[in-house]
C-alpha positions in Angstrom: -3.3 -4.4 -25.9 -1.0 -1.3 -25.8 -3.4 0.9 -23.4 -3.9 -2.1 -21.1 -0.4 -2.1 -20.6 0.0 1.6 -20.2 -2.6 1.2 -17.3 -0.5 -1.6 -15.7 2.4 0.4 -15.9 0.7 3.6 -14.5 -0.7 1.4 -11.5 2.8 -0.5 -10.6 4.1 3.7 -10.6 0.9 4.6 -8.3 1.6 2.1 -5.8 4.9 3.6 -5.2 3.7 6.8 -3.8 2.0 4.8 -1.2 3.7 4.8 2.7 3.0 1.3 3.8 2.1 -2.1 2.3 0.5 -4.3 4.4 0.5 -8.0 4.1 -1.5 -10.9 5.6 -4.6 -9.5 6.2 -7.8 -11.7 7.0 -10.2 -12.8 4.1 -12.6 -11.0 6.5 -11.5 -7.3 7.1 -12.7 -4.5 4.4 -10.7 -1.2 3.1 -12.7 0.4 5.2 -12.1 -1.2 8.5 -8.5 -1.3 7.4 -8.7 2.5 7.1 -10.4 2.7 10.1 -7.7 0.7 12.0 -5.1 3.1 10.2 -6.7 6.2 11.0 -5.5 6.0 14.6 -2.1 6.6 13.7 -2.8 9.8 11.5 -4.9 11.0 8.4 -5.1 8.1 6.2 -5.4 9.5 2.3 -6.1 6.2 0.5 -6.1 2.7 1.1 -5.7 0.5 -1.7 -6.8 -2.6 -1.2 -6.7 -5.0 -4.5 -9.3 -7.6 -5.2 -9.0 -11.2 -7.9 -11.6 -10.5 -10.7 -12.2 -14.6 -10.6 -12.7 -15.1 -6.8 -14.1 -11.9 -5.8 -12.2 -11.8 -2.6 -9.3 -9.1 -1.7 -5.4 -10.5 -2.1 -4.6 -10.1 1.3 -2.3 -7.3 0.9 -3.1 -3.4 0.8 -1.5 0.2 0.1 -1.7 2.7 2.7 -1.0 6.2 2.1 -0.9 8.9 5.0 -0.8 12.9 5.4 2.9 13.0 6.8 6.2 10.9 7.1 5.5 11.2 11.1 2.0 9.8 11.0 3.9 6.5 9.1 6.6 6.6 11.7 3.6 6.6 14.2 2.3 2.9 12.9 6.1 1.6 12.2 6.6 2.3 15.5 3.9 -0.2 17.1 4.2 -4.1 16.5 3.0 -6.1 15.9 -0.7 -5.0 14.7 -3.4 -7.7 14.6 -6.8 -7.3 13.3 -9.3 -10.4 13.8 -6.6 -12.3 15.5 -4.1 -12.4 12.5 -0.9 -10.1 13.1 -0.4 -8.0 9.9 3.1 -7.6 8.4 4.2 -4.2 7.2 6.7 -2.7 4.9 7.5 0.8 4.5 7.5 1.8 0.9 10.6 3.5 -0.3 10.3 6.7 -2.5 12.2 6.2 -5.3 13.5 9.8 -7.3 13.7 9.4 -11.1 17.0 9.8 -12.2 18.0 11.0 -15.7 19.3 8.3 -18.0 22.7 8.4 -19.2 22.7 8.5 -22.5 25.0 5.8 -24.0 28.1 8.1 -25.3 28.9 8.7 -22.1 
């Protein structure tokens, strides 16, 4: 139980290095056609597109990671994007620092 958790917790950690999450994606489009659609922006690293062991079908949402903080500005920059007719929603990911815990005598 332990490890399985310490997987979870390394994934939810991951995710945060990613540049964009995308949202509302059609049950039809594939990581690669997403990357595909990406890649006209910039390099696209990794896509990360997460799929329900019970259905077999993707979530509808995905993690993109690019080369450069211009190449996201590139695809924040044009809106809406649709694929298959469906307009996609996109979030920019915020980097979060770790910050060194106070300890609790201060």
């Amino acid at each position: 139980m332990a490890a399985a958790s310490a997987v979870r917790t390394v994934g939810r950690r991951s995710r945060r290095l990613f540049d964009i999450f995308v949202a509302e994606i059609p049950w039809t489009v594939s990581s690669k056609e997403l990357k595909e659609y990406f890649s006209q922006f910039g390099s696209v690293q990794r896509c990360q597109l997460p799929f329900n062991r019970d259905t077999g079908f993707h979530r509808r949402y995905c993690w993109i990671k690019f080369s450069t903080p211009e190449e996201v500005q590139n695809v924040l920059q044009k809106d809406p994007h649709i694929l298959e007719g469906s307009k996609l929603a996109l979030k920019q990911q915020i980097r979060r620092r770790r910050t060194p815990r106070k300890s609790q005598s201060e």
